[in-house]
C-alpha positions as CSV (number, residue, x, y, z in Angstrom):
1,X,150.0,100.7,77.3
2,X,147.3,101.6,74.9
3,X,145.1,99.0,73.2
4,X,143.2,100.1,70.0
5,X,140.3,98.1,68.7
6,X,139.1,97.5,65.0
7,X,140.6,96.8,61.9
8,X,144.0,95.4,60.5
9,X,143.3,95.4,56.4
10,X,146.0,96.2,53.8
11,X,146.4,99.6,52.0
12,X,146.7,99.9,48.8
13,X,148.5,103.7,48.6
14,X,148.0,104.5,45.0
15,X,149.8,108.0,44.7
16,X,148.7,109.4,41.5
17,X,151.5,111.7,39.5
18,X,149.0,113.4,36.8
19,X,145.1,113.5,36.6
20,X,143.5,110.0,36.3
21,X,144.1,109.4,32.1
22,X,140.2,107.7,31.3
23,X,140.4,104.5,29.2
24,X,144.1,104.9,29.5
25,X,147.4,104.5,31.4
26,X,148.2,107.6,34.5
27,X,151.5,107.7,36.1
28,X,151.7,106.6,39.6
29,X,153.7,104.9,42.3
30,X,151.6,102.0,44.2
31,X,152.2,100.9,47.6
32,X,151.5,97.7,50.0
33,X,150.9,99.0,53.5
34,X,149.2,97.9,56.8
35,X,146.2,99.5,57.5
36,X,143.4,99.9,59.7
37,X,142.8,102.6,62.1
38,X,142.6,101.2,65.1
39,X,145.9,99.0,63.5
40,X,147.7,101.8,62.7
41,X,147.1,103.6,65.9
42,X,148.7,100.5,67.8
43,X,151.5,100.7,65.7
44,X,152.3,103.9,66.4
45,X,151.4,104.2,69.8
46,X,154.1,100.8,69.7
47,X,156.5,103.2,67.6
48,X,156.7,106.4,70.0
49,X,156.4,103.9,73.3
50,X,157.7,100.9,72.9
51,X,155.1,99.0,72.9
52,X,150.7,98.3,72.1
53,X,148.2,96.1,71.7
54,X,145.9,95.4,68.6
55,X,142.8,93.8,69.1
56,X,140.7,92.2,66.1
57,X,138.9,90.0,63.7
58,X,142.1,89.3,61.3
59,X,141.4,87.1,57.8
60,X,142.6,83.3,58.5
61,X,144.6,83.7,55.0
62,X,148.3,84.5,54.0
63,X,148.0,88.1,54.1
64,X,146.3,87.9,57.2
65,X,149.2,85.9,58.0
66,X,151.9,88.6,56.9
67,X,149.6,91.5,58.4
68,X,149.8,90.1,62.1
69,X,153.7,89.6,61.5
70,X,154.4,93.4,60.6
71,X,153.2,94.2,63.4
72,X,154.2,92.0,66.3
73,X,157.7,92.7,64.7
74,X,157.1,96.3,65.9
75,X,156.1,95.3,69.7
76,X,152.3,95.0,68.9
77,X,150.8,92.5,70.6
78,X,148.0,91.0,68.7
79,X,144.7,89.4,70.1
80,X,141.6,88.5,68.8
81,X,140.0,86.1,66.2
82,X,141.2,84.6,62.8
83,X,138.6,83.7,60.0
84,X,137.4,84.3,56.9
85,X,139.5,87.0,54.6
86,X,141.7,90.1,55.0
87,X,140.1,93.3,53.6
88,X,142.1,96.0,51.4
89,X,141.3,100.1,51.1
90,X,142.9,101.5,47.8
91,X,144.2,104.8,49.0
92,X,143.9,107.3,45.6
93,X,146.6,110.2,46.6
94,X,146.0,113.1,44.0
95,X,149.2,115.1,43.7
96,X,148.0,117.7,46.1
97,X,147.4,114.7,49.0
98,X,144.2,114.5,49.1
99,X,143.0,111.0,49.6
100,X,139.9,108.6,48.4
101,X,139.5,105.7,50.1
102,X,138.0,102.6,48.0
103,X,137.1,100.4,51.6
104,X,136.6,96.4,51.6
105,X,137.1,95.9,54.9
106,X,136.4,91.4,54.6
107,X,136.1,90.2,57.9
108,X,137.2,92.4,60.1
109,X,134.0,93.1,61.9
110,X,133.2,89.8,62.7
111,X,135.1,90.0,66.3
112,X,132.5,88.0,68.5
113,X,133.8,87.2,71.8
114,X,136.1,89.5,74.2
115,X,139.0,87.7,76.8
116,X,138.9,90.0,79.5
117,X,142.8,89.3,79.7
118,X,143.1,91.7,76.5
119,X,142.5,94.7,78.8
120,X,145.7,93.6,81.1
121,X,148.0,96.3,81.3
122,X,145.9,98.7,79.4
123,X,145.9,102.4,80.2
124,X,144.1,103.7,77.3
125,X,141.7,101.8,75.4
126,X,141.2,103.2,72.0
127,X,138.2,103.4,69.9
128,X,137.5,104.6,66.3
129,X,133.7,105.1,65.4
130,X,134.5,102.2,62.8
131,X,134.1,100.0,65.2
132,X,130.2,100.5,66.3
133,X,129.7,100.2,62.5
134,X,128.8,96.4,62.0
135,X,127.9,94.0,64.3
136,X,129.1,91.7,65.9
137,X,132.3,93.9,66.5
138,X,129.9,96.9,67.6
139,X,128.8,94.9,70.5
140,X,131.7,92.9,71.4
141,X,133.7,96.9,71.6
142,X,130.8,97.8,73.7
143,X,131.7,94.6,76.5
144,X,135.1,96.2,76.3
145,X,134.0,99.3,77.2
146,X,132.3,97.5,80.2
147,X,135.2,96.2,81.6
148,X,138.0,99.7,80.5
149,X,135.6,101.1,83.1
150,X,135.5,98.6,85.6
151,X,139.4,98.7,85.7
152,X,139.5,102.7,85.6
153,X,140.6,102.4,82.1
154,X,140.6,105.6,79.9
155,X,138.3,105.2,76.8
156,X,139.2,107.4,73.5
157,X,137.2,107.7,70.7
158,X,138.0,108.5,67.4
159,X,134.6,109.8,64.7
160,X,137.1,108.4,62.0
161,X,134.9,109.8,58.9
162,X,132.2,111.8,57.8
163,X,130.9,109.0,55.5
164,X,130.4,106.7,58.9
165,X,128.7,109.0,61.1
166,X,126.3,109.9,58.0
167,X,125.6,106.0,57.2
168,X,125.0,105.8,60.8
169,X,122.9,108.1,61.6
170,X,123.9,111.7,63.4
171,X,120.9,110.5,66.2
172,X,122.8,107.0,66.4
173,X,126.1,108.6,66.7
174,X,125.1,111.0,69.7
175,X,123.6,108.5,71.3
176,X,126.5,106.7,71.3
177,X,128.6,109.2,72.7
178,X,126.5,109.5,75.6
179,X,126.7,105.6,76.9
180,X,130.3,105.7,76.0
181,X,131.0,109.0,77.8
182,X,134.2,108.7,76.3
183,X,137.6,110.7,78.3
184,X,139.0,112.0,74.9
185,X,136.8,112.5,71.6
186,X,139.2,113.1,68.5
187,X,138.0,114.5,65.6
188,X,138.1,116.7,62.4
189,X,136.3,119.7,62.0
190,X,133.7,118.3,59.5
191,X,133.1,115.6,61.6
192,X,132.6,117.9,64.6
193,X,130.0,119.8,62.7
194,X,128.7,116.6,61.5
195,X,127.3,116.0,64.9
196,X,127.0,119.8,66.4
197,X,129.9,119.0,68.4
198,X,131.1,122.4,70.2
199,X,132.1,123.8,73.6
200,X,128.4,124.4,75.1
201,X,127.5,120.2,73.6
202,X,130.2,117.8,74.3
203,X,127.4,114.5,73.8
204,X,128.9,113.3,77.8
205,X,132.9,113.7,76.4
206,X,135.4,115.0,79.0
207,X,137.8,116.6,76.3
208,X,137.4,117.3,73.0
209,X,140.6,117.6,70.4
210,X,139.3,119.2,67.1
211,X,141.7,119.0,64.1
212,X,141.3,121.2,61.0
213,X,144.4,120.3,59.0
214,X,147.2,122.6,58.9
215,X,144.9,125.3,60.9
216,X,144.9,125.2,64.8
217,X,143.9,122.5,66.6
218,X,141.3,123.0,69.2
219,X,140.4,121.7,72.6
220,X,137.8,121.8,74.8
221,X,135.7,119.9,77.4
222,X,133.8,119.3,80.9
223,X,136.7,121.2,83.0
224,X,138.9,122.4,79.9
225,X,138.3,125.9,78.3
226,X,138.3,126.2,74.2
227,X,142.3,126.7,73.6
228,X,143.2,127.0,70.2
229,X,146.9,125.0,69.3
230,X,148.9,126.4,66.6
231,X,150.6,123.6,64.5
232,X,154.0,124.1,62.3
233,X,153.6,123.6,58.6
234,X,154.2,120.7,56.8
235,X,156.4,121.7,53.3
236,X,155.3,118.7,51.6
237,X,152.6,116.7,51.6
238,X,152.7,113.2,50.1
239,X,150.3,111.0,51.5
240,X,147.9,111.9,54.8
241,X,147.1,108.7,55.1
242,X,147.6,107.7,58.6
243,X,148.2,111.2,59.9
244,X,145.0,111.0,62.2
245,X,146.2,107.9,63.8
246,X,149.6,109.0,64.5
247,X,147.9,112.1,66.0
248,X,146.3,109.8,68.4
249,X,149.1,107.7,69.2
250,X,150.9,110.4,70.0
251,X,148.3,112.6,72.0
252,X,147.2,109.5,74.5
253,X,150.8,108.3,74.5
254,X,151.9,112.2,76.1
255,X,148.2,112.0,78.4
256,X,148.7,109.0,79.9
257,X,152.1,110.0,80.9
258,X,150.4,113.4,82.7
259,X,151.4,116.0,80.3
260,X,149.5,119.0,79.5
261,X,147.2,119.1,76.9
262,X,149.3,121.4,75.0
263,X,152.5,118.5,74.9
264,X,149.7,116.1,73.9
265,X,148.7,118.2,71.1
266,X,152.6,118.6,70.0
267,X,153.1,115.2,70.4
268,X,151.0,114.5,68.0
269,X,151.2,116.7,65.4
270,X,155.4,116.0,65.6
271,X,154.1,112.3,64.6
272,X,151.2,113.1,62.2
273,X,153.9,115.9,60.4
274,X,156.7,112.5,60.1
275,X,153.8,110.4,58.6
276,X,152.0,112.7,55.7
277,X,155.8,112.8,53.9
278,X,155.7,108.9,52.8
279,X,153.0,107.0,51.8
280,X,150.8,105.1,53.6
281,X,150.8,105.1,57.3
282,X,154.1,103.9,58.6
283,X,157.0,106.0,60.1
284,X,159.6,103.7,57.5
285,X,160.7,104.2,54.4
């Protein structure tokens, strides 16, 4: 099964019906949803395959509390720590689904310690770039690492945002690449050329999955040639919030079952394209 690492925070999916009125009231319909990449990839990893595993820091409070519950009631099995308080994003949708993200992400990168018995069963240990953002969870992830490759583990890594590899440092973010020498690097187009991430520099990354929204997504790595994957249109966009996770999910879920590369990529744009017409990132309505 796949075991994702990070965050589990509430989103707040504000999806805004007109343009923000200043000093006065603008239409919208709010949301409560669980959040947290690395959350929201166990969940649907959980979804499409029965079942995942969600390893955190999780706030030792009530919605902490009802967090943790949402998800073990979808065959997520959650380890970790509990202390301090739950963090929140407020998700601003604008009518044409584009999405600002207001982050306050509490406690959740105060995960310390690592049970070696949360890598049991694991076939995929999965990674956003949020998670070498803070310490301590930046160096309790690494241990996991550690041990994913002792036990033949396959690592994935996610460059999650633009916004993170900038506060981190391009340098930083290269550099991690290399020691992680992560099996599958996922990414958008901005954040590829964020790094000068291309088919002659892979930073020590086996394969490469580029996505570029409704435009092809492309693959390349070590022993892959670039191959570009068309993708079907999406009619209606509500909320995309989520739709990278699912991706994910969905492509590691189809590789770890030793399918090509081009069901991976299907897999998880079929996923990604059932998530971007509700809000938030769930697969319910």
């Amino acid at each position: 099964m796949l075991c994702a690492v990070g965050d589990l925070i509430e989103d707040v999916v504000v999806q805004l019906h007109d343009e923000i009125q200043s000093d006065s009231d603008t239409p919208a319909t709010i949301a409560r949803r669980r959040g947290g990449s690395a959350a929201n990839v166990a969940y649907f990893a959980a979804k499409l395959y029965g079942r995942a595993r969600f390893v955190g820091c999780v706030g030792a409070d009530p919605l902490g509390d009802s967090l943790i519950g949402q998800l073990t009631a979808r065959s997520v099995d959650v380890r970790g720590e509990r202390r301090g308080r739950t963090g929140s994003i407020v998700v601003l949708a604008t009518t044409d689904g584009v999405r600002t993200m207001l982050t306050d992400r509490g406690d959740a990168t105060n995960l310390s310690t690592f049970d070696s018995t949360w890598l049991d069963d694991v076939d995929t240990l999965h990674l956003p770039l949020y998670s070498f953002s803070h310490e301590p969870l930046a160096s309790t992830t690494r241990e996991m690492v550690r041990d994913a490759r002792r036990r033949n583990i396959r690592v994935s890594v996610d460059l999650s945002s633009v916004t993170v590899i900038s506060d981190l440092g391009i340098g930083v973010v290269t550099d991690l690449l290399g020691s992680l020498r992560p099996d599958v690097l996922l990414c958008t187009r901005m954040e590829a050329d964020a790094i000068g991430l291309n088919p002659t520099q892979l930073f020590e990354s086996r394969i490469v999955v580029v996505k570029n929204g409704a435009h092809p997504v492309i693959v390349f790595g070590e022993n892959h040639p670039e191959q570009s994957y068309a993708l079907q249109t999406v009619d209606t966009v509500v909320d995309g919030t989520g739709a990278g996770d699912a991706f994910a999910a969905g492509f590691l879920g189809e590789m770890a079952r030793g399918r090509t590369i081009e069901s991976c990529v299907t897999a998880g744009h079929d996923v990604a394209a059932r998530v971007v017409v509700r809000a938030g990132a769930t697969l319910e309505d």
